[in-house]
C-alpha positions as CSV (number, residue, x, y, z in Angstrom):
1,X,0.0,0.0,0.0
2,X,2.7,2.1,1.1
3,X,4.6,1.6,-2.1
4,X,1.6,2.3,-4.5
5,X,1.2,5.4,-2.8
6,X,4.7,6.4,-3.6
7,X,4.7,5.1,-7.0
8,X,1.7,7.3,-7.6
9,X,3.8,10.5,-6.4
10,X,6.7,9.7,-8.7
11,X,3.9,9.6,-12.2
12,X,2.3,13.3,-11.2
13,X,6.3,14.9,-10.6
14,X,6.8,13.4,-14.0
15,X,3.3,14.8,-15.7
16,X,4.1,18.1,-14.6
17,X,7.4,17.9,-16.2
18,X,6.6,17.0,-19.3
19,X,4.1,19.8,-19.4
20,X,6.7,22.7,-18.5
21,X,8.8,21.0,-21.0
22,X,6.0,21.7,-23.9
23,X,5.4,25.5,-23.1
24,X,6.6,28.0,-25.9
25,X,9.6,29.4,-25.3
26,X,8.2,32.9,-27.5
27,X,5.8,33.9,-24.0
28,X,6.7,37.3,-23.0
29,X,5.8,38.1,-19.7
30,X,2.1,40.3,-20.0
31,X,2.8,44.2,-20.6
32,X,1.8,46.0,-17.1
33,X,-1.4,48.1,-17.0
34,X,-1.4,51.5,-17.7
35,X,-2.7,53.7,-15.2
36,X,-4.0,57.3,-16.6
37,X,-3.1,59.8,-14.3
38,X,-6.4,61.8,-12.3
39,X,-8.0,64.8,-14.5
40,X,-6.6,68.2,-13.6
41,X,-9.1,71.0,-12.2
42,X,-11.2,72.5,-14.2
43,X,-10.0,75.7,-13.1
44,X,-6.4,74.8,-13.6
45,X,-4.5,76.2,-16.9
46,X,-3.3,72.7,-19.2
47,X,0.1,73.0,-18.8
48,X,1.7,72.3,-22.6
49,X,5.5,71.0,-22.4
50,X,7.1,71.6,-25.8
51,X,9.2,69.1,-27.4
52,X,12.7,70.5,-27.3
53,X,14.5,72.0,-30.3
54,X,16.1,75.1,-31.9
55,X,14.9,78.1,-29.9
56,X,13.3,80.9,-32.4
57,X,15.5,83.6,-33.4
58,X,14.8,86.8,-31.8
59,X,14.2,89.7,-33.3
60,X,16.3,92.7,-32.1
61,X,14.6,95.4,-30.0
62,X,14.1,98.9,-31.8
63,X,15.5,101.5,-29.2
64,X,12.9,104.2,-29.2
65,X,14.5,107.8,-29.8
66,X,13.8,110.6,-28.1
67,X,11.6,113.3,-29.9
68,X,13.6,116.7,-30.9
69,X,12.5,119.0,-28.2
70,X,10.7,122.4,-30.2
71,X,13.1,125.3,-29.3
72,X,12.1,127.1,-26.4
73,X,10.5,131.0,-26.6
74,X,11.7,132.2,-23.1
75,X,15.0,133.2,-24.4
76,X,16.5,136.1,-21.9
77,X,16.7,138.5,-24.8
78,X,15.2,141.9,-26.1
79,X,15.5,145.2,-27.8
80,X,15.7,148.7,-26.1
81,X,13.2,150.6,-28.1
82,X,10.4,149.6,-29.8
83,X,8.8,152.6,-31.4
84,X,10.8,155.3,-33.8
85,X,9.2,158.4,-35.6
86,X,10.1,159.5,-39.0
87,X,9.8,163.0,-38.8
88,X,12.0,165.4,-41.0
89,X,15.4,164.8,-39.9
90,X,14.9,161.3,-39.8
91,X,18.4,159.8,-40.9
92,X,17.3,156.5,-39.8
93,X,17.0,154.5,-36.7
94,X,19.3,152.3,-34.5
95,X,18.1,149.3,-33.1
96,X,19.7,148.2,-29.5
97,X,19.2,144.3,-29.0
98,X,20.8,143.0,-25.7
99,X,20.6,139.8,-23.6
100,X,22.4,136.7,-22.2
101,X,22.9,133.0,-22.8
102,X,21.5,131.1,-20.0
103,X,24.5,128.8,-20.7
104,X,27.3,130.7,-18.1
105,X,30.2,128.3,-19.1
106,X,29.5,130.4,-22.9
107,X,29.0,127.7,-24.9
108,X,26.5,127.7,-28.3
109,X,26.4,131.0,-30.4
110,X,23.8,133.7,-30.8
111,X,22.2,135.3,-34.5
112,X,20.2,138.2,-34.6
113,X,18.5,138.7,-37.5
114,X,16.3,141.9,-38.3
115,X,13.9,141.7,-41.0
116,X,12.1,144.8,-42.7
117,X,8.2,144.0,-43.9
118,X,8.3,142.4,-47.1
119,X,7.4,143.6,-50.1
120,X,7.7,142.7,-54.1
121,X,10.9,143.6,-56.0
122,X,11.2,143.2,-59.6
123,X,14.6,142.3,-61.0
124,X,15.7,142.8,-64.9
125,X,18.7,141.5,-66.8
126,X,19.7,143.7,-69.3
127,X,20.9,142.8,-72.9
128,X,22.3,144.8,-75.6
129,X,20.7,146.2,-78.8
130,X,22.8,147.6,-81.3
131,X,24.2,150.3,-79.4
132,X,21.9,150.6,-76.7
133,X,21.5,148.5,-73.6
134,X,17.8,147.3,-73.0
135,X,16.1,146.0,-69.8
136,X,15.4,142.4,-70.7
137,X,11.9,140.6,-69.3
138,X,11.3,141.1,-65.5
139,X,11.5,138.3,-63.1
140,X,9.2,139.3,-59.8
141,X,10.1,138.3,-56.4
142,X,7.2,138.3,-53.6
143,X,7.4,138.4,-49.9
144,X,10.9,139.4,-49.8
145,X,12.3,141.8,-46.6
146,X,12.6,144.9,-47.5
147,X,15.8,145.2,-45.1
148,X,17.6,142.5,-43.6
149,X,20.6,142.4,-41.4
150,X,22.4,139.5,-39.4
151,X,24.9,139.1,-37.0
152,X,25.9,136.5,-35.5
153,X,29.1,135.6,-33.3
154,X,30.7,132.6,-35.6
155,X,30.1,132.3,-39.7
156,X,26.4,130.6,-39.9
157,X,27.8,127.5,-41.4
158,X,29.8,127.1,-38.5
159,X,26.8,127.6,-36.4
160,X,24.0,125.7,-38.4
161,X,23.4,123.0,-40.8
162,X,22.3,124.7,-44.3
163,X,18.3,123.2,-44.0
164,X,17.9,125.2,-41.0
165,X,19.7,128.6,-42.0
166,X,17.5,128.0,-44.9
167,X,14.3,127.3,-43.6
168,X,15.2,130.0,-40.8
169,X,15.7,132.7,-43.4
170,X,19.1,133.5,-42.1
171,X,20.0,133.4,-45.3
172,X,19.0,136.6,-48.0
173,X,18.0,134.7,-50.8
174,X,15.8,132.3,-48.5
175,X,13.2,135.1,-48.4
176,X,12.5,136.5,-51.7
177,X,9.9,134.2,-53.6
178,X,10.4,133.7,-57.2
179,X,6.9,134.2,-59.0
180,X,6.3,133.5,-62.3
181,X,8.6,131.5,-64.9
182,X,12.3,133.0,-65.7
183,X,13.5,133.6,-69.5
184,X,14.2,130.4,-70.9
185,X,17.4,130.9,-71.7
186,X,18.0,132.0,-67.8
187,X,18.5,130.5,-64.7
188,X,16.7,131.2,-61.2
189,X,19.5,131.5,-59.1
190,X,21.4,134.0,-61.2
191,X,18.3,136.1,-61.2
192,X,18.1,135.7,-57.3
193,X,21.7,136.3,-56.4
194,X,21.5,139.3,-58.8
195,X,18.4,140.7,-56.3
196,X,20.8,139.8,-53.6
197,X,23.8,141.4,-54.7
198,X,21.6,144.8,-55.4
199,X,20.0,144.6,-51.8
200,X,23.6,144.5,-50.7
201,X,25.0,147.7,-52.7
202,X,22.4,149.3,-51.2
203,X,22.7,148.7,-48.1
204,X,19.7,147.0,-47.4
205,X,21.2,143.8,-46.8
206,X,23.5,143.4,-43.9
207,X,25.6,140.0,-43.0
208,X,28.3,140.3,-39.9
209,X,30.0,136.6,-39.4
210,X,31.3,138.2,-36.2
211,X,29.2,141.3,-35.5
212,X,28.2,139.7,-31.7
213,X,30.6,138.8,-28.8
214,X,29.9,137.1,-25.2
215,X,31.4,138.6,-22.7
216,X,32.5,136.7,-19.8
217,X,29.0,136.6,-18.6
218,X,27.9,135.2,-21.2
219,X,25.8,138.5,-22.0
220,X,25.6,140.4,-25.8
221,X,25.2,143.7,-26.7
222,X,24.7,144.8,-30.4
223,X,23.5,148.0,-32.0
224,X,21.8,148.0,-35.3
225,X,21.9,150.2,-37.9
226,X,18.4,150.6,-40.2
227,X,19.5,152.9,-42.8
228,X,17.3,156.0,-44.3
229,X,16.8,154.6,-47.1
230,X,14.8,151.6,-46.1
231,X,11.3,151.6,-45.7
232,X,8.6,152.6,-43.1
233,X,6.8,150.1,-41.3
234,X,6.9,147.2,-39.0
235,X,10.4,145.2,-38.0
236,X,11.1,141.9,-37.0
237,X,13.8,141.5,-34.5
238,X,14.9,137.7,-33.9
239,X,17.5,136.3,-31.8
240,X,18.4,132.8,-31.9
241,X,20.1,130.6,-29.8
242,X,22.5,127.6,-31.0
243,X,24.8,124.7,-29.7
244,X,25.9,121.5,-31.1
245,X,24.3,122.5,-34.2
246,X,21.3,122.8,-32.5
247,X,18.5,125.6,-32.4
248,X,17.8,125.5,-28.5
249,X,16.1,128.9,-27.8
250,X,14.4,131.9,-30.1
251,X,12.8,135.2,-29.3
252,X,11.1,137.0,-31.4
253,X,10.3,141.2,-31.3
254,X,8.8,144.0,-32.9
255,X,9.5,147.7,-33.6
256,X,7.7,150.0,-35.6
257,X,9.1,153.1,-37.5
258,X,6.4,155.2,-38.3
259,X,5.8,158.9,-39.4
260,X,5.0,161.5,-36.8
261,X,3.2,165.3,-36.4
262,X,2.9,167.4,-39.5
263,X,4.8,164.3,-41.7
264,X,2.1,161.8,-41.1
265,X,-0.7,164.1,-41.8
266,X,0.4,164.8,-45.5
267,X,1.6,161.2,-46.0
268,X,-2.2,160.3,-44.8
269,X,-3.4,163.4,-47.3
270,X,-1.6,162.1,-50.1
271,X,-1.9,158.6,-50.4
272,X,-5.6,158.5,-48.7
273,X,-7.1,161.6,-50.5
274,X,-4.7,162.4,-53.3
275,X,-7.3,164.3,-55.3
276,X,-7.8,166.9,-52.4
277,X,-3.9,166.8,-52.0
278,X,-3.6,167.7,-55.3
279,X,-6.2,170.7,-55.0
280,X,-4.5,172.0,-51.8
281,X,-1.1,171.8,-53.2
282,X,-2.3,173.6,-56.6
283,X,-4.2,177.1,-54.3
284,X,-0.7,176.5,-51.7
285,X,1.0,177.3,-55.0
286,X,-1.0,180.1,-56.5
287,X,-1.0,181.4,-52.7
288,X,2.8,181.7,-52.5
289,X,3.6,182.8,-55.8
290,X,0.7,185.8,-55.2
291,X,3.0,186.6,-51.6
292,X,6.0,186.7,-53.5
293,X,4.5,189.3,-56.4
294,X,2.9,191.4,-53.1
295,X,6.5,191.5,-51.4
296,X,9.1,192.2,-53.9
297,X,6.6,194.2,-56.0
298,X,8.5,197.6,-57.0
299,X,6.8,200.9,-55.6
């Protein structure tokens, strides 16, 4: 009994041998579950990982410049006199224009420029004719100054860059206008430096590179000149401030040269009423030539 029950024990160790024996040897062990992590909060941003790689380029950052600040109008300057009367024994007027740079280490340079009103000037090239010399076809010039004078304590192109003497008028030909066409066998400029270089002979136009000094105050002192010859009316008196090129301060005046008394009256008559001007000067006549016959007539 014993031994059957042994022999028995022996044929199952053997069965189950066999059987491991037959298994596949291609099994792979089962692939673990996945487990999906728990939902974020609805709340909660999704938080989006990028794969890594090359890092866009960056574009390069404008730096913002600063706007040019406008010139500033409270410029410590002004003129002495404001008002002058043309009376008889007018021989013209001087203009006293004074100030300081608020700069007291003297730096940057001052232009004055005085400027008559404008008015239209007509300039003709002449051409010769046989023997005779001929005024050729006018060329008109509008809104020109009348006078003009500028000092300054450097040469402008020293002081300014040529767009802003330009567009400043510091310059005489900057002024005058050209209306109308030119002959067309002319040029422009020559017809405007020609108006320039007759202003000059004159002595309406005026240019002193170094007419202005700073003294070691920094403070200017200049008296101007407006000749007899130029006309009546209302002046511009401009003094500008530069420095690195730069326009940093302007101030800006007026005087007036007018007629005065008995002159301004019969200015007034004449151009206002000239046909009662011409009656009054006609019986002022017959009355002084009568006073003359009555006092050198011979008894």
């Amino acid at each position: 009994m014993r031994a059957a029950m042994i022999l028995a024990g022996l044929l199952a160790l053997a069965a189950l041998a066999q059987a491991q024996e037959r298994a596949p040897e291609s099994m792979t062990a089962p692939e673990p579950e996945i487990v999906a992590p728990p939902p974020a909060p609805t709340d909660a941003a999704p938080r989006i990982i990028e794969a890594p790689g090359a890092a866009p380029p960056r574009r390069p950052r404008r730096v913002a410049r600063a706007p040019q600040s406008e010139p500033s109008t409270d410029f410590p300057a002004a003129i002495a006199q404001e008002n002058f009367a043309a009376t008889s024994s007018y021989q013209g007027a001087e203009v006293t224009v004074f100030g300081y740079t608020p700069d007291r280490l003297r730096r940057g340079d001052v232009v004055v420029a005085v400027r008559g009103p404008p008015e239209t000037a007509v300039v003709r090239r002449k051409f010769r004719f046989l023997a005779f010399w001929v005024n050729g076809d006018p060329v008109r010039f509008e809104d020109a100054p009348s006078f003009l004078a500028v000092y300054s304590t450097r040469p402008l192109n020293e002081i300014a860059s040529p767009r802003a003497i330009w567009e400043l008028r510091l310059d005489p030909a900057a002024s005058a206008r050209l209306v109308g066409a030119t002959p067309a066998d002319a040029d422009a400029s020559a017809y405007r430096r020609a108006f320039v270089r007759l202003r000059r002979q004159s002595g309406l136009y005026v240019e002193e590179p170094e007419g202005l000094d700073l003294d070691a105050n920094a403070l200017f002192h200049r008296q101007i000149k407006i000749p007899a010859n130029a006309p009546l009316g209302e002046y511009t008196v401009e003094i500008f401030w530069f420095r690195d090129n730069r326009l940093i301060a302007r101030q800006a005046n007026t005087l007036n040269v007018a007629r005065q008394g008995i002159e301004r009256t019969i200015h007034h008559l004449a151009t206002k009423h000239a046909f009662f001007y011409g009656i009054l000067t006609v019986l002022l006549a017959l009355a002084g030539g009568w006073a003359s016959a009555v006092a050198f007539r011979k008894t």
